[in-house]
N, C-alpha and C positions, 0 to 999 in steps of 0.2 A: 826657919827657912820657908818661903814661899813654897816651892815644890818639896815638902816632907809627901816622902813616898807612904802607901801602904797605911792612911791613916783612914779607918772610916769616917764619913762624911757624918754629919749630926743631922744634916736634911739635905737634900737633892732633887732635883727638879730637871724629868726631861724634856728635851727639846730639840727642833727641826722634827717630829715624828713623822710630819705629813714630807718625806726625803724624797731627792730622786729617785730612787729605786722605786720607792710608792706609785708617786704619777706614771712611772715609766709601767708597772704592772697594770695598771689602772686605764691609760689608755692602750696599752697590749689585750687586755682582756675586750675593751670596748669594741675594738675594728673586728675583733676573733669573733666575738657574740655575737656581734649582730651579723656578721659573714654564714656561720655555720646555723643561727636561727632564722635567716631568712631560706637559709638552701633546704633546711627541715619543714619550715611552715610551705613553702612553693612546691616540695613536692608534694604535700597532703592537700593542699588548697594550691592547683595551677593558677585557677583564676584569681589570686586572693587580688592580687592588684596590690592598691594603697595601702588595703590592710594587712599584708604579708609586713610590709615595708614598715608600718607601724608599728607593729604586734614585735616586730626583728628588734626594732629600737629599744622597742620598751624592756623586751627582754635584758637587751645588751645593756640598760642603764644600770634594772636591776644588779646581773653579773657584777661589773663595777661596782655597785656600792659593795656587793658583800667583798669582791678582793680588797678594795681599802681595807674595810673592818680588818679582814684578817692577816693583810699586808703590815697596819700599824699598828696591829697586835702582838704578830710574832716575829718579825722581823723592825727592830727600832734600830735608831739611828745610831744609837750606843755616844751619844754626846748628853753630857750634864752638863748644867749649874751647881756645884757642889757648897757647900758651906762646910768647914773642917775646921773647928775651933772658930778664931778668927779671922781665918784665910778664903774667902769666896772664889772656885774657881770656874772656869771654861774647860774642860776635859773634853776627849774624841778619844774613847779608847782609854789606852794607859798614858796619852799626850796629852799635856799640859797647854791652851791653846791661852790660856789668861790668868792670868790670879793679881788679886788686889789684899791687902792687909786691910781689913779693916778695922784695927784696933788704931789705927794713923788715919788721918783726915783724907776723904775720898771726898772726888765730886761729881755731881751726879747733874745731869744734862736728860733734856727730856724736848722730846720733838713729835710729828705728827703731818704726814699728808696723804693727800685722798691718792688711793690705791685704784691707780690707771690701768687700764690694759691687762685687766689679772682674769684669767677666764672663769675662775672658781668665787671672784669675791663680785658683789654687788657695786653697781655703779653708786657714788657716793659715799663706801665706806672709807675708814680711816688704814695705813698703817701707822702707828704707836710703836713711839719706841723709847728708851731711855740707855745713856752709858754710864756705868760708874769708873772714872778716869782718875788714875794717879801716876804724878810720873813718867807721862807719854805711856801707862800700857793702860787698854781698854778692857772692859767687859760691856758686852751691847748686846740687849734682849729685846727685844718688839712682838709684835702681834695684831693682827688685823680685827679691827672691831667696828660696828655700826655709829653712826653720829648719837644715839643715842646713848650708845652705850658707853661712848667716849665721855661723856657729861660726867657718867657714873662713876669712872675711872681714877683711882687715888692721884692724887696730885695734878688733876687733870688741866687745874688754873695753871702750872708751873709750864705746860707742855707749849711749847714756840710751834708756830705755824711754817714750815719750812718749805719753800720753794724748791726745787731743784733741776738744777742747769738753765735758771732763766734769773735776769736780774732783778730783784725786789722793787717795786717801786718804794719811790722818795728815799734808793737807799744810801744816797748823798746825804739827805739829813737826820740819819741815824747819831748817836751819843756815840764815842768813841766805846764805851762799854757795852751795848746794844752787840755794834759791829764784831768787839772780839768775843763776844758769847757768841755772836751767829755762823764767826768764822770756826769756834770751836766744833758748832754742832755741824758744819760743813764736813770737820776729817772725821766727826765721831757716824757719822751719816755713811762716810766713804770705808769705813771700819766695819761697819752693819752688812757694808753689800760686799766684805772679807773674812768676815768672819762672825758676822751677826748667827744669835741664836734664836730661832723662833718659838713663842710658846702661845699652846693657846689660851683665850682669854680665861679661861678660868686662873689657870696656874702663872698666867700673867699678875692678874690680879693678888693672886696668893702670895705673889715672890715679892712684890710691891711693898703687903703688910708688912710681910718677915722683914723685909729691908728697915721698915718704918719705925717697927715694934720692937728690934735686936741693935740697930745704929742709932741709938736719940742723939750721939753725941752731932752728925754731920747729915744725917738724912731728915730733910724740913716737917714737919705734922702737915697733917692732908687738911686740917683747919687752923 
């Protein structure tokens, strides 16, 4: 059975660490910081001027970083990637949000675009993503990485350039095969943004090898 309960996983891999609850502490602590470090620094220095103001900032940035640290330390998202036997799943908790067999033939779908509008990632980076699909059920992991470091990326030739919500050009003279791989990664894309799992690039990269190194029979070699 897909969902055998109560089985330990043989390797697991967390993910979404950076959750809501995170950003939301993260910018709660940033407006608090620098509110209560400038009302501290203005009253030791009235005149500070600019530099009360800065000094408030940089405090509040510091603040921030430590509540992440210790936001996606002790508080995680409690969602895995699990591996159980041969059953890889999506869990949140003690729910079952995906599971695929992988002792039967999986396919696996790999995309990639430049990550707009994200206030924590650099203009020009990638999101990366890949699904393993059987059956209509998905599993979908991504993760945001540099152009360069996308090069470095397992399987990084396989990864399709994915537009979204604009129309491809020339994509009239697409191959009929082209088109339904692209129309695949279109719902495996709209699966990402329902239940996608993010990780980051290390243990992206990690889950990648496992995939590569544990499936010879249906996951491609990275050469």
């Amino acid at each position: 059975m897909l969902n055998a309960p109560n089985e330990l996983p043989n390797i697991e891999f967390e993910v979404d660490r950076e959750h809501s609850g995170v950003r939301m502490v993260g910018c709660v602590t940033f407006v608090i910081g620098a509110l209560v470090s400038y009302l501290i620094i203005s009253s030791v220095l009235p005149q500070g001027g600019l530099i009360t103001i800065g000094a408030s900032l940089i405090i509040a940035v510091g603040l921030t970083y430590g509540a992440d640290y210790l936001t996606k330390r002790y508080w995680p998202s409690n969602r895995y990637i699990q591996f159980v036997g041969d059953i890889i799943k999506l869990v949140s908790g003690s729910k079952v949000q995906g599971a695929i067999d992988a002792e039967h033939n999986v396919n696996l779908l790999m995309w990639h675009f430049e990550a707009k509008r994200h206030p924590r990632v650099p203009k020009g980076w990638y999101v990366v993503a890949n699904a393993l699909e059987q059956d209509g059920e998905y599993i979908v992991t991504y993760s945001i990485v540099s152009p360069t470091d996308f090069e470095a990326l397992p399987l990084s030739r396989l990864s399709v350039k994915y537009q979204r919500k604009k129309k491809r050009k020339n994509e009239d003279g697409r191959d009929l095969r082209e088109a339904g791989n692209y129309r695949r990664i279109a719902q495996a894309e709209f699966h990402r943004g329902e239940l996608g799992a993010e990780m980051s690039q290390e243990d992206y990269y990690a889950y990648l090898d496992y995939l590569a190194d544990t499936y010879t029979s249906w996951m491609p070699k990275d050469k």
